[in-house]
PDBQT receptor file of N, H, CA, C and O in Angstrom, charges set to zero:
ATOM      1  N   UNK A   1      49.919 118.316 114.592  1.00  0.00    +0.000 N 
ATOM      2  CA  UNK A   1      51.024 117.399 114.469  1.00  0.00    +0.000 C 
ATOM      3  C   UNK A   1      50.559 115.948 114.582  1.00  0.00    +0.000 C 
ATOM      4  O   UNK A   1      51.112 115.071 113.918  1.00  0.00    +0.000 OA
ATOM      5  N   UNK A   2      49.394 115.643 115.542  1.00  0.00    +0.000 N 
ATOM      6  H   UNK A   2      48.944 116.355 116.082  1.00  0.00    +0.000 HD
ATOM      7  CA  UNK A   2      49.282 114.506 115.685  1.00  0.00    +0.000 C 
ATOM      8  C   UNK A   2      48.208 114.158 114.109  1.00  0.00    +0.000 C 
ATOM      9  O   UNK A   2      48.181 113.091 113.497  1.00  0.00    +0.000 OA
ATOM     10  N   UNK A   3      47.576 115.178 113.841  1.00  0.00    +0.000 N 
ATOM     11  H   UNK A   3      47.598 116.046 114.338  1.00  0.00    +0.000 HD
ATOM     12  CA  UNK A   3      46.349 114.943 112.853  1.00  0.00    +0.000 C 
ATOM     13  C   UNK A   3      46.880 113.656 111.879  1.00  0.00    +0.000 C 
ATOM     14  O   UNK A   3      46.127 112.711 111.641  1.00  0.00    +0.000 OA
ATOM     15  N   UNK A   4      48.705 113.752 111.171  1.00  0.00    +0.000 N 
ATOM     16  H   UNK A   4      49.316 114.520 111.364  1.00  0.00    +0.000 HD
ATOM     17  CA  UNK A   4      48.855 113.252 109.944  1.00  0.00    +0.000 C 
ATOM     18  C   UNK A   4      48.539 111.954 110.927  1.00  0.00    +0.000 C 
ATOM     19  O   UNK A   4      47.544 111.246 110.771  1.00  0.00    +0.000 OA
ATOM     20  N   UNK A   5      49.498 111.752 111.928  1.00  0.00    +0.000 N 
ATOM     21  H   UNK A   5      50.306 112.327 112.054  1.00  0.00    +0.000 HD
ATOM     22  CA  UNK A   5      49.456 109.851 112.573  1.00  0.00    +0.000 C 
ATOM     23  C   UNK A   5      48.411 109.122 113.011  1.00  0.00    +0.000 C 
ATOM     24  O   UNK A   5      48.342 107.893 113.025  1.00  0.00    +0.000 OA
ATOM     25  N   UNK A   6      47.310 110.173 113.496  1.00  0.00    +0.000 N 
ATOM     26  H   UNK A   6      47.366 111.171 113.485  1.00  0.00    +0.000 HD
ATOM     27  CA  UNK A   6      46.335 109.705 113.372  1.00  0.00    +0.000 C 
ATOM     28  C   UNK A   6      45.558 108.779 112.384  1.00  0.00    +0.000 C 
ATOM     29  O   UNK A   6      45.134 107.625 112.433  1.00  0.00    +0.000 OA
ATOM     30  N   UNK A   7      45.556 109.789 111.464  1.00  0.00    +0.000 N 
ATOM     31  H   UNK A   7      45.901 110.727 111.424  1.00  0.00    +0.000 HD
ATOM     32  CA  UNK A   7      45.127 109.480 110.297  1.00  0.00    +0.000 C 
ATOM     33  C   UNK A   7      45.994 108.261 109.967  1.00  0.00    +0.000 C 
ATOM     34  O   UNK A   7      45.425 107.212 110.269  1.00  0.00    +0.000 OA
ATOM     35  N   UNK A   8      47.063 108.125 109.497  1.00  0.00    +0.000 N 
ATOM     36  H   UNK A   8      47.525 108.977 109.252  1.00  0.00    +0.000 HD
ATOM     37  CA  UNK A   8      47.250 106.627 109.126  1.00  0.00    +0.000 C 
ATOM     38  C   UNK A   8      47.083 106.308 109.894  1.00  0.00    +0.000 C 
ATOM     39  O   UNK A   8      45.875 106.523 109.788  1.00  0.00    +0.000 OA
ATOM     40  N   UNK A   9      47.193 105.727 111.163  1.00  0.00    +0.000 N 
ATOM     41  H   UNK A   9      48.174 105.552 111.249  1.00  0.00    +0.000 HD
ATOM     42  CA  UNK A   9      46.662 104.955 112.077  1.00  0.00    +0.000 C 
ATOM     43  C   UNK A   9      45.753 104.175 111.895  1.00  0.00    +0.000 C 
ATOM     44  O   UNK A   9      45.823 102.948 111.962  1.00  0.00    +0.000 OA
ATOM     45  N   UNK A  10      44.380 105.142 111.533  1.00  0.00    +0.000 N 
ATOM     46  H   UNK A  10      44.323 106.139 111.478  1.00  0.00    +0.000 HD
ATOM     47  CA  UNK A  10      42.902 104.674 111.341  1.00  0.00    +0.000 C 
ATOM     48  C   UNK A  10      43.483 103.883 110.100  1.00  0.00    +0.000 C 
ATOM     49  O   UNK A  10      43.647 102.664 110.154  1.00  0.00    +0.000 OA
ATOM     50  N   UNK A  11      43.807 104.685 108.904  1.00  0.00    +0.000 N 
ATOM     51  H   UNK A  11      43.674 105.675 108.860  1.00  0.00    +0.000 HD
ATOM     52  CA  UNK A  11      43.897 103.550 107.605  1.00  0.00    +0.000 C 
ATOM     53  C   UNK A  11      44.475 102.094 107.896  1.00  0.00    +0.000 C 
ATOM     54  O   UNK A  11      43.980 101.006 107.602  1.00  0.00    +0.000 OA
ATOM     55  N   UNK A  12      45.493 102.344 108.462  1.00  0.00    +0.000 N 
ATOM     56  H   UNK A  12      45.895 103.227 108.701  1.00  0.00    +0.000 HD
ATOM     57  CA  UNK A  12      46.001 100.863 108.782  1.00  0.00    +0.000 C 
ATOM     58  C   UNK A  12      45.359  99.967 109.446  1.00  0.00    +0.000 C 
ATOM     59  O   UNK A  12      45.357  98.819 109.000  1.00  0.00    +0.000 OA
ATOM     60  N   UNK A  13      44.794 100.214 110.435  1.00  0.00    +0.000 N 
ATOM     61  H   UNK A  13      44.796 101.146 110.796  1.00  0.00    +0.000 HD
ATOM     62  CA  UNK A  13      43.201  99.308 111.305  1.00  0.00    +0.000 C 
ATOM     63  C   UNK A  13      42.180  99.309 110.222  1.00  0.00    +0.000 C 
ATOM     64  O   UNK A  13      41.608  98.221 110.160  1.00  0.00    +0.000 OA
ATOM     65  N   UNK A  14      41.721 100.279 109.248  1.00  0.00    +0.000 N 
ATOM     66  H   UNK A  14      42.186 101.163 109.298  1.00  0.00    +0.000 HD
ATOM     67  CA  UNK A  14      40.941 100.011 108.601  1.00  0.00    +0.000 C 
ATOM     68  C   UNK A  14      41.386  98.848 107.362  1.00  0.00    +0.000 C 
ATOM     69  O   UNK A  14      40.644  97.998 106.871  1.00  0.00    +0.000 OA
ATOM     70  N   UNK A  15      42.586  99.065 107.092  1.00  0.00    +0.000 N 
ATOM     71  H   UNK A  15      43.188  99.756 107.491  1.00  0.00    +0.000 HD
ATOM     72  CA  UNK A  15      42.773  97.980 105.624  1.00  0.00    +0.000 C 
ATOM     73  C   UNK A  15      43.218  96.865 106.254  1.00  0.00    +0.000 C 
ATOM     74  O   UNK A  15      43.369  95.941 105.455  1.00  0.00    +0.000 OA
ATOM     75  N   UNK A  16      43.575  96.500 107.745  1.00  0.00    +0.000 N 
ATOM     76  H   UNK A  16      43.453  97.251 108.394  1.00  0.00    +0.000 HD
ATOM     77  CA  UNK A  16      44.015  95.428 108.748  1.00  0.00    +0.000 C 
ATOM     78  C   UNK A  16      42.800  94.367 108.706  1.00  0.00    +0.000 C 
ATOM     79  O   UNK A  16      42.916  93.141 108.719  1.00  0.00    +0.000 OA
ATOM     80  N   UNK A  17      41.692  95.065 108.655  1.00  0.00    +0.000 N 
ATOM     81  H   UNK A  17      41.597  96.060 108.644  1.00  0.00    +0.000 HD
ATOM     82  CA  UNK A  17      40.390  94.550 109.342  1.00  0.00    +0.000 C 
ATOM     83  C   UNK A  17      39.404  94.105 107.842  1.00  0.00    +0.000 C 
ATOM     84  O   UNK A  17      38.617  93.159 107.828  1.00  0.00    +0.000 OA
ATOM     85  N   UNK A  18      39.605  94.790 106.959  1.00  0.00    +0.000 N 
ATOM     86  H   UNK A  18      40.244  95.558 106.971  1.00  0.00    +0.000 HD
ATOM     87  CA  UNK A  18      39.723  94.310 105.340  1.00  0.00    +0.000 C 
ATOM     88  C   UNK A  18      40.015  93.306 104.950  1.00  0.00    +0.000 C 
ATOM     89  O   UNK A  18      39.242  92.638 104.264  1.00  0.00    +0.000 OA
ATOM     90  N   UNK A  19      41.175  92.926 105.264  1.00  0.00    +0.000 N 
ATOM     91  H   UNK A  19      41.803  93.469 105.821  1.00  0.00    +0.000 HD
ATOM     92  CA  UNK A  19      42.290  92.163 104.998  1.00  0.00    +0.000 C 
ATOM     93  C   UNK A  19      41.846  90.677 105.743  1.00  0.00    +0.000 C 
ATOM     94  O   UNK A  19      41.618  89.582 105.228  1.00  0.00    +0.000 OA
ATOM     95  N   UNK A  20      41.824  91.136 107.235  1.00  0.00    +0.000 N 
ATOM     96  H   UNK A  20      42.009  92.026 107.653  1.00  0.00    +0.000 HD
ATOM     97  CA  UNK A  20      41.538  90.360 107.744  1.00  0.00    +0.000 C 
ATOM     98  C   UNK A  20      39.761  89.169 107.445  1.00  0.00    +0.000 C 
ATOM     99  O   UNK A  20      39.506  87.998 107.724  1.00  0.00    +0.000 OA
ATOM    100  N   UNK A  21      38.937  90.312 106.763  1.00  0.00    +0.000 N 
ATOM    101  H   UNK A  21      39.144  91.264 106.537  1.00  0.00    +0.000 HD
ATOM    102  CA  UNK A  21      37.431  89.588 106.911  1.00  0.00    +0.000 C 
ATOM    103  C   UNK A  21      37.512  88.883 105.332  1.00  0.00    +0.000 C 
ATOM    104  O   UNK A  21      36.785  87.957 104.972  1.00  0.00    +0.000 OA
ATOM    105  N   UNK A  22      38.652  89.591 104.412  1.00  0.00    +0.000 N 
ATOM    106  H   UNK A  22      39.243  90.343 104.704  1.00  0.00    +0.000 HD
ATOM    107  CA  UNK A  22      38.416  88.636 103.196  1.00  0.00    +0.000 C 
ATOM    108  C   UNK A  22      39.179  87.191 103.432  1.00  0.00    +0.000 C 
ATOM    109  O   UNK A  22      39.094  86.181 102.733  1.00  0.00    +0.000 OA
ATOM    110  N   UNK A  23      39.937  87.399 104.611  1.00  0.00    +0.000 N 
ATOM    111  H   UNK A  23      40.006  88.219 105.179  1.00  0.00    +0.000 HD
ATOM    112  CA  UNK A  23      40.707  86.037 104.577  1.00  0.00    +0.000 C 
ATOM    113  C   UNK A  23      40.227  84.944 105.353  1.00  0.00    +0.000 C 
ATOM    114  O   UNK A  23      40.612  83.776 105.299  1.00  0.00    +0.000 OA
ATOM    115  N   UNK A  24      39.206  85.517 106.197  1.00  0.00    +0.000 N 
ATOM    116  H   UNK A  24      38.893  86.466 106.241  1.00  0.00    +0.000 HD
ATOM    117  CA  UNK A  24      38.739  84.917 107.286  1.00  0.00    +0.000 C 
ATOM    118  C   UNK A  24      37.731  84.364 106.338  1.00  0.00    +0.000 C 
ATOM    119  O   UNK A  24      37.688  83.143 106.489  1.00  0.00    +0.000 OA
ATOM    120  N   UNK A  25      37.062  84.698 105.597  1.00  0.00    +0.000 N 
ATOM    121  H   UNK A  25      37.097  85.690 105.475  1.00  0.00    +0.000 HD
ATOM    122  CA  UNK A  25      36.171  84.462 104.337  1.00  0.00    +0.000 C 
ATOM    123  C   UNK A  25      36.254  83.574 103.614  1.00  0.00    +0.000 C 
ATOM    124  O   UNK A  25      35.210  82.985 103.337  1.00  0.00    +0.000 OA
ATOM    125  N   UNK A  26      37.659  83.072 102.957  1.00  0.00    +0.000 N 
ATOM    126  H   UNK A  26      38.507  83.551 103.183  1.00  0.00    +0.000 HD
ATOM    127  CA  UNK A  26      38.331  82.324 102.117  1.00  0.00    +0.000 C 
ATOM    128  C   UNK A  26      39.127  80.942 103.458  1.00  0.00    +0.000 C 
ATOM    129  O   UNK A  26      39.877  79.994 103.226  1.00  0.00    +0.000 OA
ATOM    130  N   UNK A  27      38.685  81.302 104.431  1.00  0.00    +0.000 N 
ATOM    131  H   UNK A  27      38.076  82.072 104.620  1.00  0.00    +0.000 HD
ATOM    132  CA  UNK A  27      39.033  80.562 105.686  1.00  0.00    +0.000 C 
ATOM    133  C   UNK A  27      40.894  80.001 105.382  1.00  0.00    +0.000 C 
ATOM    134  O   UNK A  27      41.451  78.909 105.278  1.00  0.00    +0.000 OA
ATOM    135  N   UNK A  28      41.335  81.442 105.333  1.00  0.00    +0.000 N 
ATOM    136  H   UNK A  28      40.882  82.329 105.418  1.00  0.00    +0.000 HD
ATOM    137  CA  UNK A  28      42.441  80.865 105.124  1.00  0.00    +0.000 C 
ATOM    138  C   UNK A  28      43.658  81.509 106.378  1.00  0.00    +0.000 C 
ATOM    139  O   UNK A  28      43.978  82.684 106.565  1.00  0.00    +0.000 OA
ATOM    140  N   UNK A  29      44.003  80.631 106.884  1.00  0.00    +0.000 N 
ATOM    141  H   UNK A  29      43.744  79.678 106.733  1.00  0.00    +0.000 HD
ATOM    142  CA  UNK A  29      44.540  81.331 108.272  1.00  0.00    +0.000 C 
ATOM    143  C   UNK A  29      45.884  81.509 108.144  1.00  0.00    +0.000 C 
ATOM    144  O   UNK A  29      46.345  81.353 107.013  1.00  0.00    +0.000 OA
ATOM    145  N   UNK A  30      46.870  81.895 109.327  1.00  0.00    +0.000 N 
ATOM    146  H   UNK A  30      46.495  82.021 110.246  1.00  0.00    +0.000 HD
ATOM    147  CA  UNK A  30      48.389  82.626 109.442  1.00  0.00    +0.000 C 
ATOM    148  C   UNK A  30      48.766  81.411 108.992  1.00  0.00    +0.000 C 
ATOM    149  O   UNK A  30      49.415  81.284 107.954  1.00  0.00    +0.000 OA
ATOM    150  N   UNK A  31      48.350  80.298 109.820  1.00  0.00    +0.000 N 
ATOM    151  H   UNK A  31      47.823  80.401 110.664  1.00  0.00    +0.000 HD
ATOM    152  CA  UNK A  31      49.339  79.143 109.722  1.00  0.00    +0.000 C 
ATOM    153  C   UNK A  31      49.334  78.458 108.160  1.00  0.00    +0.000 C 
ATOM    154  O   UNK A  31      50.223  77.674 107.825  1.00  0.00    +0.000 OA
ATOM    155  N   UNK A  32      48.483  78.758 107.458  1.00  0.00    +0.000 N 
ATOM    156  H   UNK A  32      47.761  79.395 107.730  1.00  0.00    +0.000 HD
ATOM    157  CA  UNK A  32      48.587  78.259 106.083  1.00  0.00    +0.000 C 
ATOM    158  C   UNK A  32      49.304  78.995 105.255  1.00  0.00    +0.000 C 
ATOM    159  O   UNK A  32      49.901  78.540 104.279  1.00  0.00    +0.000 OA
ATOM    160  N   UNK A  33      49.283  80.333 105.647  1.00  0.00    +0.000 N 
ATOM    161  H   UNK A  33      48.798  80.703 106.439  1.00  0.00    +0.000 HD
ATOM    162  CA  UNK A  33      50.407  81.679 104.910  1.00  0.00    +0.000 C 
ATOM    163  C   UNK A  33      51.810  80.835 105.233  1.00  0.00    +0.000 C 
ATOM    164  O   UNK A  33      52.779  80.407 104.606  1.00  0.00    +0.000 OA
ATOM    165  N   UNK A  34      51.393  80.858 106.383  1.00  0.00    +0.000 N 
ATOM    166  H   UNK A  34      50.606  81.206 106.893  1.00  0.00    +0.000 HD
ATOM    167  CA  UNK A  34      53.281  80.370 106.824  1.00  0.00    +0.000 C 
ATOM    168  C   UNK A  34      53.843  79.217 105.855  1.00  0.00    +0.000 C 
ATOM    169  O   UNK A  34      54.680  79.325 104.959  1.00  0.00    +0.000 OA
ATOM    170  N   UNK A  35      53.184  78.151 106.267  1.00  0.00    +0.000 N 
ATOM    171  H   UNK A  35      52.504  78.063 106.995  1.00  0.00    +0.000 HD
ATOM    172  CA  UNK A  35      53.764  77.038 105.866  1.00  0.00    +0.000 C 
ATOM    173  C   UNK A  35      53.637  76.755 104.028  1.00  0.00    +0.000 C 
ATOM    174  O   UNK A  35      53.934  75.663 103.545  1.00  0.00    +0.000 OA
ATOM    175  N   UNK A  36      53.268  77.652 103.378  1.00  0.00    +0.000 N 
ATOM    176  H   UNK A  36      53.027  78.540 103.770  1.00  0.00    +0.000 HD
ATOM    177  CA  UNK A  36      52.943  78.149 101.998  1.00  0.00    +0.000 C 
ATOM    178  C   UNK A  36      53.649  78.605 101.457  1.00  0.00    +0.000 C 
ATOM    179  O   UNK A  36      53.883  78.346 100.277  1.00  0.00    +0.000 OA
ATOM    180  N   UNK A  37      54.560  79.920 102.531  1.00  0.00    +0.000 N 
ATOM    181  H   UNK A  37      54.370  80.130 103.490  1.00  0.00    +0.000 HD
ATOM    182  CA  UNK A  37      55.740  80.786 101.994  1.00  0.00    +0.000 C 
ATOM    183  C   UNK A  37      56.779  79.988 102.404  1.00  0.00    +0.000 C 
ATOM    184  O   UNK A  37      57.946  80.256 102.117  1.00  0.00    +0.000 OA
ATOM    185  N   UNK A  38      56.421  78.929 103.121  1.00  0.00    +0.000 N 
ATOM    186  H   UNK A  38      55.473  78.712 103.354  1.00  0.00    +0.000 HD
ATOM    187  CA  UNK A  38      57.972  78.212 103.578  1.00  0.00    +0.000 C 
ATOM    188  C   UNK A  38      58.914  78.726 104.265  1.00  0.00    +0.000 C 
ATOM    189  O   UNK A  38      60.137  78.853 104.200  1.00  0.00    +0.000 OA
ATOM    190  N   UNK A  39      57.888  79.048 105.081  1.00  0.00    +0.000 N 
ATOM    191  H   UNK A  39      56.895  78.944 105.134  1.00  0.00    +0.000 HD
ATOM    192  CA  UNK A  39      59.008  79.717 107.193  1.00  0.00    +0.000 C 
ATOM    193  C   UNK A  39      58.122  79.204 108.008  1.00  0.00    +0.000 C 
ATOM    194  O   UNK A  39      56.932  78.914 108.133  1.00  0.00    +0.000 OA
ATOM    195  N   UNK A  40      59.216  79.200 108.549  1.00  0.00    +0.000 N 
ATOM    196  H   UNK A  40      60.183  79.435 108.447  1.00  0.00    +0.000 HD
ATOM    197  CA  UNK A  40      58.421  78.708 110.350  1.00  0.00    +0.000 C 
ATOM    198  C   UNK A  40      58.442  79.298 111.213  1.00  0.00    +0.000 C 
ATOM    199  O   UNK A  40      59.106  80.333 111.264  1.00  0.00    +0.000 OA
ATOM    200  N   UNK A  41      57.748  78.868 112.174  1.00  0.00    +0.000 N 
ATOM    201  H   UNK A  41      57.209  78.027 112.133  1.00  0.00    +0.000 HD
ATOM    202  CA  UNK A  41      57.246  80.320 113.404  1.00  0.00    +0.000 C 
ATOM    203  C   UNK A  41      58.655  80.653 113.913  1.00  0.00    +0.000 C 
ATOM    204  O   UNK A  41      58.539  81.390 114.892  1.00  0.00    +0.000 OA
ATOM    205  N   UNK A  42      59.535  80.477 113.719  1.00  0.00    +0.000 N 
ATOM    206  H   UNK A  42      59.629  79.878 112.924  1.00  0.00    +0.000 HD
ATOM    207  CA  UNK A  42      60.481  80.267 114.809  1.00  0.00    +0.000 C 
ATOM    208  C   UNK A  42      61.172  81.290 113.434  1.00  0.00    +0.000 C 
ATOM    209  O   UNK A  42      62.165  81.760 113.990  1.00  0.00    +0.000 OA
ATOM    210  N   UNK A  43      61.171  81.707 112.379  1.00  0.00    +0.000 N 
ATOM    211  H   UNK A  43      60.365  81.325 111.927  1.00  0.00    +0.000 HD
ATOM    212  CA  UNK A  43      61.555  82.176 111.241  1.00  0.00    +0.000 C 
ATOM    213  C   UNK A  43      61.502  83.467 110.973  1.00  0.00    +0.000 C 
ATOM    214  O   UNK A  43      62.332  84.364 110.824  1.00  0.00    +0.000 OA
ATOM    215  N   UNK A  44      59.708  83.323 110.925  1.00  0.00    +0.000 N 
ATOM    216  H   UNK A  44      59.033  82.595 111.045  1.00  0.00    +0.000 HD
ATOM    217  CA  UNK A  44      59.108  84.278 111.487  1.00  0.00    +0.000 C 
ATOM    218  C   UNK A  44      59.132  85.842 112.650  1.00  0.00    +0.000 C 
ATOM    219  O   UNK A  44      59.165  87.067 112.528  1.00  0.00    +0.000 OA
ATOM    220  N   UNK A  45      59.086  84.717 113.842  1.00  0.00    +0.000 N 
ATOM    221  H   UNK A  45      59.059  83.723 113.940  1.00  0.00    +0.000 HD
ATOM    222  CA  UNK A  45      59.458  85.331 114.742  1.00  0.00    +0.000 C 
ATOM    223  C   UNK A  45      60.722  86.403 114.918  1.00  0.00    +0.000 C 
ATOM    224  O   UNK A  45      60.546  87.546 115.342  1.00  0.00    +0.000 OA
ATOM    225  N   UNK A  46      62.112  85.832 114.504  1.00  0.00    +0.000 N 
ATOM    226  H   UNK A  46      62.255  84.904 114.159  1.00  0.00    +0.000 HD
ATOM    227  CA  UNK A  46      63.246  85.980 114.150  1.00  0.00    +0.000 C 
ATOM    228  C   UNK A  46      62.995  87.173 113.393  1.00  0.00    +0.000 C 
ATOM    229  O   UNK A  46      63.374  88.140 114.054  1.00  0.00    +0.000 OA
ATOM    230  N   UNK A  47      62.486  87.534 112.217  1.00  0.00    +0.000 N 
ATOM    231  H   UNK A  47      62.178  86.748 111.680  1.00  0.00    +0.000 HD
ATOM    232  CA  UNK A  47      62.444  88.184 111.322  1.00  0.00    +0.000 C 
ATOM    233  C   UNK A  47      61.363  89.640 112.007  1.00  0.00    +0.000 C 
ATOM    234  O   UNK A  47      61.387  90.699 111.380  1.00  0.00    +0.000 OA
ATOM    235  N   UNK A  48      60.876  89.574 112.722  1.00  0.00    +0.000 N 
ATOM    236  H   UNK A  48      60.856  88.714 113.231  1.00  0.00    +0.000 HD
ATOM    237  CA  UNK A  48      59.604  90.057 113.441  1.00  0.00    +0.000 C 
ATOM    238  C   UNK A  48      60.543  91.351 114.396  1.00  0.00    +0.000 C 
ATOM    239  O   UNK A  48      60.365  92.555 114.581  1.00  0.00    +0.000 OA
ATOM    240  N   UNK A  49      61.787  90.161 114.926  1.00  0.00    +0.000 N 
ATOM    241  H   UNK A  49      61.932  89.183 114.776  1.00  0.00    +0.000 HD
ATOM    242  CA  UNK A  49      61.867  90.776 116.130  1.00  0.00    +0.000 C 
ATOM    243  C   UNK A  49      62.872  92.178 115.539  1.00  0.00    +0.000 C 
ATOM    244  O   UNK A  49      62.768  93.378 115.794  1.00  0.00    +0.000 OA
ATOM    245  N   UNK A  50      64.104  91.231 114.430  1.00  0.00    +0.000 N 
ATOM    246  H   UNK A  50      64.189  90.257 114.222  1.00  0.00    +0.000 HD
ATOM    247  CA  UNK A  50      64.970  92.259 113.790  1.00  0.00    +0.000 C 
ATOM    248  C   UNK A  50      64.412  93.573 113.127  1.00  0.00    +0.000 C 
ATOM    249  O   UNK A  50      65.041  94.629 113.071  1.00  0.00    +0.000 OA
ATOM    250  N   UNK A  51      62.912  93.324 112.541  1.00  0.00    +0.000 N 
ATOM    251  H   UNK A  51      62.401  92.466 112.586  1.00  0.00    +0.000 HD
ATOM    252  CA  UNK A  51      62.401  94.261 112.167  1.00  0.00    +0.000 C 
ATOM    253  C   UNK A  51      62.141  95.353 113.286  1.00  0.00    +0.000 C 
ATOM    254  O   UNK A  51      62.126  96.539 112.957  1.00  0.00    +0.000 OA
ATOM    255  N   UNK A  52      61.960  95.020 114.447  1.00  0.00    +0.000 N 
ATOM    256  H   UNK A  52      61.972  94.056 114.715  1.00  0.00    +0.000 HD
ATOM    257  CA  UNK A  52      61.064  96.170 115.402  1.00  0.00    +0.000 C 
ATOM    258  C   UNK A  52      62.786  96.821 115.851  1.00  0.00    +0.000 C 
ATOM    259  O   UNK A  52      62.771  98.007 116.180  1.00  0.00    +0.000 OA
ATOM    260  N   UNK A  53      63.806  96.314 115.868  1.00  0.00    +0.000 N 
ATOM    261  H   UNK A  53      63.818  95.351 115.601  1.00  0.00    +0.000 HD
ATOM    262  CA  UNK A  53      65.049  96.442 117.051  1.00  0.00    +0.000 C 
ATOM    263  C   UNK A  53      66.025  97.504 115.675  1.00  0.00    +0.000 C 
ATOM    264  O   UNK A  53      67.141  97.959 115.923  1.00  0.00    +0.000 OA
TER     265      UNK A  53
């Protein structure tokens, strides 16, 4: 039962950490996503929290 969640689990840390070294690469950080897509932390956040609740 646990085998399937596992398994994504790992994928998601694995394409997280992907994700993360091509961007870190292109030195392009959260705060430039943000202010790019046109939200603010406070927007963000908001949107963050409704998602988890």
């Amino acid at each position: 039962m646990l085998n399937p969640l596992i398994r994504t689990l790992v994928k998601v840390v694995v394409a997280s950490l992907i994700v993360g070294t091509i961007l870190s690469h292109f030195s392009i950080t959260a705060e430039q996503m943000i202010k790019e897509s046109g939200l603010s932390y406070e927007r963000v956040e908001d949107m963050a929290r409704r998602g988890l609740s």
